[in-house]
Structure formats: C-alpha cells, structure tokens
LOKOLMI-878072 format. One record per residue (C-alpha): x, y, z; chain; residue number from 1; residue in three letters. Coordinates in steps of 0.5 Angstrom, whole numbers. Layout:
<atoms>
<atom X="X" Y="Y" Z="Z" cadena="A" num="NUM" residuo="Ala"/>
...
</atoms>
This chain:
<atoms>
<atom X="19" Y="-5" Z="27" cadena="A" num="1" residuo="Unk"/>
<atom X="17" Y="-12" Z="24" cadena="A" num="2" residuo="Unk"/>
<atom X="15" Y="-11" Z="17" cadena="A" num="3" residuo="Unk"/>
<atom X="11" Y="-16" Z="14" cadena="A" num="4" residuo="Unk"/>
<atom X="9" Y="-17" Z="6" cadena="A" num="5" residuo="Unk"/>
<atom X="8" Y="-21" Z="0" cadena="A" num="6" residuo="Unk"/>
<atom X="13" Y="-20" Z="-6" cadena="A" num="7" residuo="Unk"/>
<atom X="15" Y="-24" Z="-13" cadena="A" num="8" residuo="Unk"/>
<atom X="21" Y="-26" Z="-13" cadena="A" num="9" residuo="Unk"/>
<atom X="25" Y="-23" Z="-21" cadena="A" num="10" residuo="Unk"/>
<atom X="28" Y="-29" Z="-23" cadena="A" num="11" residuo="Unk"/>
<atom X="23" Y="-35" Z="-21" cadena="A" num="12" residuo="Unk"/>
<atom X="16" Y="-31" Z="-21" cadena="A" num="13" residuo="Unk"/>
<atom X="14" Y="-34" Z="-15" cadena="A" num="14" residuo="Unk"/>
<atom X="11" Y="-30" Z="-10" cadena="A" num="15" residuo="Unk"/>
<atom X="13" Y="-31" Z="-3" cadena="A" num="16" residuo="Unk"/>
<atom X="11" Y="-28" Z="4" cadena="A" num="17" residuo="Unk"/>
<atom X="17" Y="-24" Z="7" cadena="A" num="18" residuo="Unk"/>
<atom X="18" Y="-22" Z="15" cadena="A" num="19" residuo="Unk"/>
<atom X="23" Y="-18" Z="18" cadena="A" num="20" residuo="Unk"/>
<atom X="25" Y="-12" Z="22" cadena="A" num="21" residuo="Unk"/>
<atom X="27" Y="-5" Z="20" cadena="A" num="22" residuo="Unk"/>
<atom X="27" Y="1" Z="24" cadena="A" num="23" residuo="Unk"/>
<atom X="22" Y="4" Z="17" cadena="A" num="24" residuo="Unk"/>
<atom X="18" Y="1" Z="12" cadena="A" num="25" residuo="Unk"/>
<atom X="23" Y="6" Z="7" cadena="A" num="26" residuo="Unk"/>
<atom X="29" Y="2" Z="9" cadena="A" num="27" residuo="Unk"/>
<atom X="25" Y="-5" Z="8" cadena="A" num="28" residuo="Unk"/>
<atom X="22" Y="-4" Z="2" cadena="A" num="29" residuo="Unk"/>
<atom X="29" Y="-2" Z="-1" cadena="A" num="30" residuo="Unk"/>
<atom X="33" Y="-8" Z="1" cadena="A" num="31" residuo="Unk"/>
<atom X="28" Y="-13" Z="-2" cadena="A" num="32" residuo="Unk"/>
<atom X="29" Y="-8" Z="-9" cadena="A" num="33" residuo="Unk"/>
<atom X="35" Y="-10" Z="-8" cadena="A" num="34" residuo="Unk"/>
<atom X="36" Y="-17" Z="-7" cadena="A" num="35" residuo="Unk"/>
<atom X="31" Y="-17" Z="-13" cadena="A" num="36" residuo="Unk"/>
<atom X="24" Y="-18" Z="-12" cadena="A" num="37" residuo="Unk"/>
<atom X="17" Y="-14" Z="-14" cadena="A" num="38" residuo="Unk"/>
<atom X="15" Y="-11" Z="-8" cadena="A" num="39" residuo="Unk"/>
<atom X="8" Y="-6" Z="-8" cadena="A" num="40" residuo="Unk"/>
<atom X="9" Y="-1" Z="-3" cadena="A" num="41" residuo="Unk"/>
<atom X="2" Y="-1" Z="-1" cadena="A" num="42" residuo="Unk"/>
<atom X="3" Y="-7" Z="2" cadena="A" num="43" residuo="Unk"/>
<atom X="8" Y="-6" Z="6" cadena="A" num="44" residuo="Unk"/>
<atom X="5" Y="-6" Z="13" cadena="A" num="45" residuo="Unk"/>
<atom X="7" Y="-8" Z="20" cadena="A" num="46" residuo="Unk"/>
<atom X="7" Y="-15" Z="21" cadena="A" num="47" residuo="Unk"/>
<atom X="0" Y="-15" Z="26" cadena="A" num="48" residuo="Unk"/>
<atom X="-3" Y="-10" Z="21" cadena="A" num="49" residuo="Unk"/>
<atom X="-2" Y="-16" Z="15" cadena="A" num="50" residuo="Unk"/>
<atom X="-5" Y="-21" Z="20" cadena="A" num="51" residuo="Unk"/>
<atom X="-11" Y="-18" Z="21" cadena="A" num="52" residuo="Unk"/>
<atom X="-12" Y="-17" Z="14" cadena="A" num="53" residuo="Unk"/>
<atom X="-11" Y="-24" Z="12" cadena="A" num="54" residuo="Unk"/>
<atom X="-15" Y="-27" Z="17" cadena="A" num="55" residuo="Unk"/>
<atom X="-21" Y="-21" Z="18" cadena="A" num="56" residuo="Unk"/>
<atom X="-22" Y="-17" Z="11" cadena="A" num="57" residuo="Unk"/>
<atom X="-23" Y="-19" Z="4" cadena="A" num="58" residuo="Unk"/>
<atom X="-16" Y="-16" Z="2" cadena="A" num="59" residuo="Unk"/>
<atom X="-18" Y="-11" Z="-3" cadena="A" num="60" residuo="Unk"/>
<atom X="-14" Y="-6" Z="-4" cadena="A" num="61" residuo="Unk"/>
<atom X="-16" Y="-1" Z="1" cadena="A" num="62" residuo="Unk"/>
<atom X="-15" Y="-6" Z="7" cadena="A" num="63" residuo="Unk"/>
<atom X="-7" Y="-5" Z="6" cadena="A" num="64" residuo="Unk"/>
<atom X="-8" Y="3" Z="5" cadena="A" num="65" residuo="Unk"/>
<atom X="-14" Y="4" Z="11" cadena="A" num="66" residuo="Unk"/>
<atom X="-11" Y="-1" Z="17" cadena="A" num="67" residuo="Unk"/>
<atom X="-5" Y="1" Z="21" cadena="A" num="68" residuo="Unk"/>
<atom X="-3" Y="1" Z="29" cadena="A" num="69" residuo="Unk"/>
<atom X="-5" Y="7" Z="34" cadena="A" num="70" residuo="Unk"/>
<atom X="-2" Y="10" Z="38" cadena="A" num="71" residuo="Unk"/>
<atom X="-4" Y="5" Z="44" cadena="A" num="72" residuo="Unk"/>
<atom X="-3" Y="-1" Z="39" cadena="A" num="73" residuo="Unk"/>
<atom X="-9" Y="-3" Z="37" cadena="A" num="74" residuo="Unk"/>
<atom X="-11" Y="-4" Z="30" cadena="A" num="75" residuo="Unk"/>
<atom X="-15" Y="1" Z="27" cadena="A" num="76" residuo="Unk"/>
<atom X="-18" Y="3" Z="21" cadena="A" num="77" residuo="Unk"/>
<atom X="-17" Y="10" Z="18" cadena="A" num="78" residuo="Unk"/>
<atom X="-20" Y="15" Z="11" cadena="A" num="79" residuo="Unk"/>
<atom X="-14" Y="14" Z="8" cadena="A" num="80" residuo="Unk"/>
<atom X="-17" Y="10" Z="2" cadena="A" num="81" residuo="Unk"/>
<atom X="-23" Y="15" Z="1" cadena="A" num="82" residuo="Unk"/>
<atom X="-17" Y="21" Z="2" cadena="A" num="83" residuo="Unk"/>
<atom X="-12" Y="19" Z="-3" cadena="A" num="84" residuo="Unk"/>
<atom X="-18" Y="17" Z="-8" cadena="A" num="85" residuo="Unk"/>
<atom X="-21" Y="25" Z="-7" cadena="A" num="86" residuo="Unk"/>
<atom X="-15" Y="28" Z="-9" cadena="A" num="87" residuo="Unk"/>
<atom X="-15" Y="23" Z="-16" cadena="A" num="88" residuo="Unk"/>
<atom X="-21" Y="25" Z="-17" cadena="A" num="89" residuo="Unk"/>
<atom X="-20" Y="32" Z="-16" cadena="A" num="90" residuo="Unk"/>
<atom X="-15" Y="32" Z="-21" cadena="A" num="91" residuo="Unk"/>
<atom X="-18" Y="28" Z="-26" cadena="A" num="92" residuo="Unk"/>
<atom X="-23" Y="33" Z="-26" cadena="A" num="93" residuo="Unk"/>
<atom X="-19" Y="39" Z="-27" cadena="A" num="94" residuo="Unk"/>
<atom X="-16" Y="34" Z="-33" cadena="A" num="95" residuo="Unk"/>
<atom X="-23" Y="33" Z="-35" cadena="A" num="96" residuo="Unk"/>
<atom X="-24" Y="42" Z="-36" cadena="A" num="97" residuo="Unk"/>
<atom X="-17" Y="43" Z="-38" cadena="A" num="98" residuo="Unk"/>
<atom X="-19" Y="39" Z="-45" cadena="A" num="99" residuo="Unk"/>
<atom X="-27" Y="41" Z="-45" cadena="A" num="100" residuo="Unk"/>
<atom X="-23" Y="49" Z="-45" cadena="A" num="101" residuo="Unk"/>
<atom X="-19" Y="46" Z="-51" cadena="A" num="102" residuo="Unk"/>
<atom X="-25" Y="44" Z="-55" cadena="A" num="103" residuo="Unk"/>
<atom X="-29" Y="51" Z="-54" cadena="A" num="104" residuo="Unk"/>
<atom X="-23" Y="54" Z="-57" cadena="A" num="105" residuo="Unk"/>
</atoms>
C-alpha cells in the first residue's frame, strides 16, 4: 500500500512530505522513526486518503482520524473521532468521581 505523511526531520526541523509503499502502516511508521524523523501516527494515512485531506478538508485533527478507504475503494468518512473521544471522556469522569470520592473522605 502507498502511504503518505508529513514529518519533522530531527536534525534540520524542517518538515517534509514522505510517500512510500509499505505492506502496513506499522512498518512505515517504524522506518521513518528509524531514519530519525517525528512522525504523528494520526497522520499516517493511505496516500489517496492524504490528498483528499489536503485538497477537501480543513485538516483538523479529525480528518486524519474519520477518512479512510472502503472496501470498494472509495473515501469515506467514519465515527472514529466522536468514538475514541467518548472513551476519553468516559475515562476523565471516572477520574473526576474517584477524586470527588476522596474529598468525601
């Protein structure tokens, strides 16, 4: 699969757009670790998926996470956002009681 991303290099700062063919996202993100950039996993995506992004969206930081490719090979936008947020949020008020528990105390 092609894979597309922008990354900040560790010795120059600079920020480049890297494209390249991997047979997982896992295996991309490793290797650019490797050859010493930054890289934000969020943004790693296919490389269709970051063109569609770039050229459609206002790149939040929820494009990266909701648009991705079907089965049929369309782009598609997806609840993956609104879910992963839920699960913070349902953590943070577990958090939030457990602390409120040890001021009853």
């Amino acid at each position: 699969m092609l894979f597309k991303t922008c990354v900040k290099s560790r010795q120059t700062k600079k920020y480049e757009v890297i494209e390249s063919d991997y047979p997982n996202k896992s295996a991309f993100i490793s290797d650019l670790k490797g050859n010493g950039y930054m890289v934000n996993p969020d943004k790693v995506v296919r490389s269709e998926v970051y063109n569609y992004i770039m050229n459609y969206t206002n790149c939040e930081e929820w494009d990266w996470i909701n648009y991705q490719i079907d089965k049929d090979g369309n782009i598609v936008e997806t609840n993956k956002f609104n879910e992963r947020h839920d699960k913070r949020m349902v953590k943070l008020d577990k958090r939030i009681a457990g602390y409120k528990n040890q001021d009853a105390e």
